[in-house]
C-alpha positions in Angstrom: 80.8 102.0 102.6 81.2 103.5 99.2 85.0 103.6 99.3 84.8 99.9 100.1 82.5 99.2 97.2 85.1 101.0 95.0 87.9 98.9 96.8 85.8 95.6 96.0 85.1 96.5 92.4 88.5 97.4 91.3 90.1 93.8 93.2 87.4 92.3 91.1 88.4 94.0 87.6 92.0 93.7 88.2 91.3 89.8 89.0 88.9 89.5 85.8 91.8 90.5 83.2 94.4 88.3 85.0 92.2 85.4 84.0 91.4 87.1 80.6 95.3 87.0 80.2 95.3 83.2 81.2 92.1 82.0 79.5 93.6 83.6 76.0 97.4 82.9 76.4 97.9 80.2 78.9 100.0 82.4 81.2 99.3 82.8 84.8 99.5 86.4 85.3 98.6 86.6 88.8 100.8 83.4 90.3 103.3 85.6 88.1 102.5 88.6 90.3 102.8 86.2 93.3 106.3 85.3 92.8 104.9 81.9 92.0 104.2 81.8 96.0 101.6 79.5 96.3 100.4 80.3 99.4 99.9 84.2 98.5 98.5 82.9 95.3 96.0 81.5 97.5 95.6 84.4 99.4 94.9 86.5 96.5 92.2 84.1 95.2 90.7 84.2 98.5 90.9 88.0 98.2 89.1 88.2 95.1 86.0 85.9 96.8 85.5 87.9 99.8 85.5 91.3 97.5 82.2 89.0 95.3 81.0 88.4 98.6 80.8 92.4 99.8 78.9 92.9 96.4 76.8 90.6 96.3 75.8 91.6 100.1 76.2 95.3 98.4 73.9 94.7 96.1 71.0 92.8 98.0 71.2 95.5 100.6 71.3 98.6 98.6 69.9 97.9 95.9 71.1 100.5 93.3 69.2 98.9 90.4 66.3 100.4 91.8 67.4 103.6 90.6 68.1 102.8 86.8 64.2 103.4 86.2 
């Protein structure tokens, strides 16, 4: 569970700068990644929604604001 969590968060990071990188130069840096595949672009995007998913189920279930007190 915790190893997945890690898994999740990392996907997520590594997805946040490659639209960092697009939002401040223009370029695409993950359909560069991709080979400018389209369909493994789209693969990767659906990736990076099923990893917010698991965290946001992560963090309804777990809770681990509870324990920033």
């Amino acid at each position: 569970m915790k190893l997945t969590t890690l898994i999740c968060c990392s996907i997520l990071i590594f997805f946040g700068i490659g639209a960092c990188v697009y939002a401040l130069s223009g370029f695409d840096l993950l359909f560069f990644l991709c080979f400018q595949n389209t369909i493994a672009y789209r693969a990767i995007l659906s990736l990076s929604g099923v990893s917010a998913l698991w965290l946001l189920f992560w963090l309804i279930v777990f809770r681990p604001q509870n324990t920033l007190n």
